[in-house]
N, C-alpha and C positions, 0 to 999 in steps of 0.2 A: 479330788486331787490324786486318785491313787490309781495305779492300772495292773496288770498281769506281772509281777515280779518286781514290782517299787510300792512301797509305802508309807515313803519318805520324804521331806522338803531337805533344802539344803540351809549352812550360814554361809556367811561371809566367810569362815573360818574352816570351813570345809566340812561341819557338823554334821551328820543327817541326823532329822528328829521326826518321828513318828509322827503321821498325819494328824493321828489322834489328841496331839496337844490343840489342836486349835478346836476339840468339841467344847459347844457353851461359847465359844468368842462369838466376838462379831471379826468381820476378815474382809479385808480390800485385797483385790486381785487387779495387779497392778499392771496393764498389757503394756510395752515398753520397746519402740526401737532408737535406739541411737542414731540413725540416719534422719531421724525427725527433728528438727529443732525446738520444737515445741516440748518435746519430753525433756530435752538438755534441761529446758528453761525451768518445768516444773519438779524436775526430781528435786532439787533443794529444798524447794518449799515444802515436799512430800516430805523430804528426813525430818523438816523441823517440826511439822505436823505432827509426823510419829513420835518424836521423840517430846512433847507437849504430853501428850496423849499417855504414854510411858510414867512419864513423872507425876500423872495425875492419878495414877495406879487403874487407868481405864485396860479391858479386857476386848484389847485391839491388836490384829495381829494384820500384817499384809503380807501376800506371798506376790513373786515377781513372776510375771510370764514373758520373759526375753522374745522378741522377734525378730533373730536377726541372725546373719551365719557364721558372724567372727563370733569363734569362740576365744580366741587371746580376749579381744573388747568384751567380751563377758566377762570373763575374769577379771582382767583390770577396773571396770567399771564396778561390778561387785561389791568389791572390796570395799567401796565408801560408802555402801547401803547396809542400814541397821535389820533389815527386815528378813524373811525367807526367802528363797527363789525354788523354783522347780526345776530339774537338773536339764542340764543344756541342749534344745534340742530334744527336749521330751514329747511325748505323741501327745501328752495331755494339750498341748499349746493351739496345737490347732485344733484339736476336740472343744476346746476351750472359749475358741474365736467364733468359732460354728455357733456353739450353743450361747453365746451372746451378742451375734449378730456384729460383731464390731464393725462398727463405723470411722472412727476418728482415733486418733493418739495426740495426747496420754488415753486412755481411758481406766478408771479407777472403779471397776464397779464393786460391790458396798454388798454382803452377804451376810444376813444377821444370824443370830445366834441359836436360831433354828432352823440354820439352811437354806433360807428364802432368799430371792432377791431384793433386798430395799432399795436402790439406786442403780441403773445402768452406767452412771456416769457421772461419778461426783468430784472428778479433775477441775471442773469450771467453778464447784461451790469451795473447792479448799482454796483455788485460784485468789476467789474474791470475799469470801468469809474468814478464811483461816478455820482458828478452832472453832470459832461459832456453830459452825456446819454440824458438827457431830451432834447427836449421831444419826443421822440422815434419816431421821423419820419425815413422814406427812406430814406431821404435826410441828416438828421443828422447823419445817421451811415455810409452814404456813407464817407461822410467828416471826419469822424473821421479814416474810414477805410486806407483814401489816410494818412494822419497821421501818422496812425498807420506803413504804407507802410515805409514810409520817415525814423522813427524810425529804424525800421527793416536794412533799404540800413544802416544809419549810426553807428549800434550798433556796437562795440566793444567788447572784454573779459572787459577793466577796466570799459565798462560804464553799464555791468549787475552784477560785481562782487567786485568793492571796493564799498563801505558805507559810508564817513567820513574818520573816520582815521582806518577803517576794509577795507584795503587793504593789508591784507594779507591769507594766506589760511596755514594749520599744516602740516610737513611731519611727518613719522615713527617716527620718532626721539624724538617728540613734538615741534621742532624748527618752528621758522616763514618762512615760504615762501613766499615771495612778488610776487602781483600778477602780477606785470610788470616781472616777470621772465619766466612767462608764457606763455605771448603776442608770437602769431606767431606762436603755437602750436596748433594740434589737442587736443579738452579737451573731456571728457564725465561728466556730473553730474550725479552721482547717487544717486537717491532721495531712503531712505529705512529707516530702522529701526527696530529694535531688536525683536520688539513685533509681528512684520509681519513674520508669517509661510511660505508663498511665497516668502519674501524674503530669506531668510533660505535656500528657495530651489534652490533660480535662482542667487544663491551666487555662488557656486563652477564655475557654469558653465561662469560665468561671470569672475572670477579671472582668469581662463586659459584663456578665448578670451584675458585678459588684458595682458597676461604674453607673449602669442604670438602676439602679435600688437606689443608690447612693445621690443619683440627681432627683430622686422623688422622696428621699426622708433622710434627713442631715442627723434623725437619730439609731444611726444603723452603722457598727463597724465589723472587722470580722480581723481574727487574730491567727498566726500563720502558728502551728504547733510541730516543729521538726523531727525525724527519725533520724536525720541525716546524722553522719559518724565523727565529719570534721570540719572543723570551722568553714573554710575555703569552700567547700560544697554547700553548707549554709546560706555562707554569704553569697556565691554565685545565685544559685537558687530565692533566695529573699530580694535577690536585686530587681525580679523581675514585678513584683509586685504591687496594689499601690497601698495596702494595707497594713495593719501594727501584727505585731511579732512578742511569742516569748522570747528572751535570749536563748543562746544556742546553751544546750547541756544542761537545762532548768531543770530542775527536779519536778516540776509541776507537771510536765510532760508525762511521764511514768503513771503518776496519780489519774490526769483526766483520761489515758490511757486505757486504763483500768476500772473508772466508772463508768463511760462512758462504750465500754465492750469492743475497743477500737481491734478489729480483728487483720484489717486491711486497710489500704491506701489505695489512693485518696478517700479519706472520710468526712464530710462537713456535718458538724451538729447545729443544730438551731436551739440558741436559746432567745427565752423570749424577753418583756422590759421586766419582770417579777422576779427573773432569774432564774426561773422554772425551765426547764427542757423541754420546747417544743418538741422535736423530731430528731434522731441519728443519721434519718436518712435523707438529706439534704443533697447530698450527693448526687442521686438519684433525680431528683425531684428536678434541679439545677439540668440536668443531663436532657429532662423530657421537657420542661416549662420554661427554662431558660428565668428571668429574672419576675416573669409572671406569679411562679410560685412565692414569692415573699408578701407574709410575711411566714410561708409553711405549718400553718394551722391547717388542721381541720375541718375548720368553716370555710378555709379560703381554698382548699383541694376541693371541696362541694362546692362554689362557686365554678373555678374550672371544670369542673364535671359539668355542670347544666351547662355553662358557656359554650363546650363542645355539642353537647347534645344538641343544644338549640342550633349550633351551625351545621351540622347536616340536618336539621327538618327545615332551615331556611332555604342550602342549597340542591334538597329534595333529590341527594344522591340514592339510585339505585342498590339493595341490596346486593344483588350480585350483577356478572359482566362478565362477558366472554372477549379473551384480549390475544389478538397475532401474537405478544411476547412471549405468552402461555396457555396453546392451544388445548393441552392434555385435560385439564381442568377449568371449571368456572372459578373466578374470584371474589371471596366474601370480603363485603363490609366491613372489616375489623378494628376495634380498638387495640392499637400496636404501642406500648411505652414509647418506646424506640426502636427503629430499624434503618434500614439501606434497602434504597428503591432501587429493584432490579432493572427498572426502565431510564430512569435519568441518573443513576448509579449516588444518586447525596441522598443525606441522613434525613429522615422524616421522624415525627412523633404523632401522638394521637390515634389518627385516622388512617388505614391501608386497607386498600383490595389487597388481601392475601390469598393464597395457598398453602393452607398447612401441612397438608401431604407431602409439598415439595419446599416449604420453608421459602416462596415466594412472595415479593411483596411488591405493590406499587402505589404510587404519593396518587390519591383521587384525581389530581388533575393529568397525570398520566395515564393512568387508568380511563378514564373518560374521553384521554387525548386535547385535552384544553392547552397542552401545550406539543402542539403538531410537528414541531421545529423536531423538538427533544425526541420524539418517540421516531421520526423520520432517519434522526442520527441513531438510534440504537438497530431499526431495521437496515439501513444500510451496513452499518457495521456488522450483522449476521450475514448480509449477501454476497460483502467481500471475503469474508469467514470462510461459505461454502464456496464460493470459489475457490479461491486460496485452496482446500482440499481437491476440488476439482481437477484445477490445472498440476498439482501434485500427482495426481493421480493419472493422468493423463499422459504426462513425460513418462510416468513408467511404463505405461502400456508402448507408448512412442519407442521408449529404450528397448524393451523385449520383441517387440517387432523388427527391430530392426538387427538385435541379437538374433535370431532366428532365420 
């Protein structure tokens, strides 16, 4: 913490104090830009952390590494943090960043009381543990981890979804639905909201998965979980659905939020009839398999695996292909999640002749040409292309000839 003519951290209060107070602590280095939202959100929880941690007489100290170039907003900001900071724009900050690789903010990395590093990043355990966390040894996140295990074996649908007396969830109608009616059921959460464009998009394709799941097990619902900021957006956005809903501004939101490591939108979780959490990443699954994926087990992903497998050794595609649309290289075989066929230009999954050198791809029946029509309209569409340059090109030489 110290360099060429400083030896000192700062307070709030404009203190310097000798580096040397923090030997024998343990110490969080607190990397911090205000441009992030993410830091807005965890600096709270970090004062109440410390200030937990203080009252408990623990030999914990955090110094602040600002990254950012208002210095007014360091100041101002400051002033409501209990902890040290290193003075504004000090070289230590990027010396700092370097020698801990930072990746992400907040980041809180966790320096024991002999110097070492214990934690690179323990923002996500005060996140979701609180004081639990401290003091971030192996050995405490083991123990929390078996915990956590224990949890997971006994969770239930009422014991992640009623609140108090928020044991219930909306159908179409606006009516209450009790969550004990649900017990026993495959559920989906849909975490989204109105302001999200990608929700927007992975919306249509999601109502049909729901609408064909839904014609093949009557014990299957999924519940809409909003981010949205005000009613009117809610309500526009829920209209379009044919599924049950928390009400708007639930508190339950925040919580499944939060266990469920909802980092982004659209998120669907799967849970299963036990009440146990199949998968987070449903989303995903939804995006590549369409309504195939349900009931999103693991036995049933290994079903789809062999199912694909066996449909290329049926229809005894070639490994590789050499195709007019990408003359520079062959095209392999590829298992592709998802992608956009460069030849008929719509969405594929599974199976693609790719190109990964050039990030090319085409749907097997393209590639093969099984559909002649399609691949006839992407090559005319390149012949009018170069022309179109041609005849460009050609008026100018026509114009300079005739300037001349």
């Amino acid at each position: 913490f110290t360099r060429t003519g400083r030896d000192f951290l700062v307070r709030n209060n404009g203190e310097k104090v000798p580096v040397s107070e923090l030997k024998g602590k343990m110490v969080g280095l607190y990397f911090i830009s205000p441009s992030f939202d993410p830091c807005l959100e965890f600096t709270p929880k970090l004062v109440e952390f410390y200030g937990k941690l203080k009252e408990m007489g623990e030999r914990f100290e955090i110094v602040m590494v600002w990254l950012d170039d208002d210095e007014e907003l360091f100041k101002q900001s400051f002033r409501s943090m209990p902890w040290f900071t290193l003075p504004f724009k000090d070289e230590s900050c990027r010396t700092l960043v370097r020698y801990f690789k930072l990746q992400s903010l907040p980041t809180l990395a966790i320096i024991g009381p002999d110097g070492k590093t214990l934690h690179s990043n323990a923002a996500e355990a005060i996140e979701e543990l609180g004081i639990q966390a401290y003091p971030f040894t192996p050995e405490k996140f083991e123990k929390l981890a078996e915990i956590e295990r224990a949890k997971q074996e006994a969770q239930t649908l009422e014991s992640i979804l009623v609140s108090g007396n928020r044991d219930f969830v909306i159908g179409k109608d606006g009516a209450k639905v009790p969550v004990s009616n649900l017990v026993g059921k495959n559920i989906l959460f849909y975490f989204s909201a109105h302001w999200c464009q990608y929700c927007h998009t992975f919306l249509p394709m999601l109502i049909e998965a729901y609408h064909k799941i839904k014609a093949k097990d009557d014990l299957f619902e999924m519940i809409f979980i909003s981010s949205d900021t005000n009613q009117a957006s809610f309500d526009e956005f829920f209209a379009r659905m044919p599924w049950l809903t928390l009400p708007f501004g639930d508190v339950r939101h925040v919580y499944l939020s939060n266990k469920f490591k909802v980092y982004g939108i659209p998120t669907v979780v799967a849970i299963g009839p036990t009440g146990r959490t199949v998968t987070t990443e449903a989303a995903a699954l939804i995006r590549t398999h369409g309504a195939n994926a349900y009931p999103f087990t693991i036995e049933r992903l290994e079903e789809i695996k062999r199912e694909i497998e066996e449909t290329v050794l049926v229809k005894q595609w070639p490994e590789k292909v050499k195709h007019a649309l990408h003359k520079e290289h062959q095209l392999v075989l590829s298992q592709r999640r998802h992608f956009l066929c460069d030849g008929c230009g719509k969405e594929g999954e599974n199976w693609s002749f790719y190109c990964e050198e050039c990030d090319f791809n085409l749907h097997p029946k393209c590639a093969l040409e099984e559909d002649k029509e399609c691949m006839m309209k992407q090559l005319l569409k390149k012949v009018r292309s170069l022309l179109g340059t041609f005849v460009s090109h050609l008026r100018k030489l026509v114009f300079l000839i005739f300037k001349l």
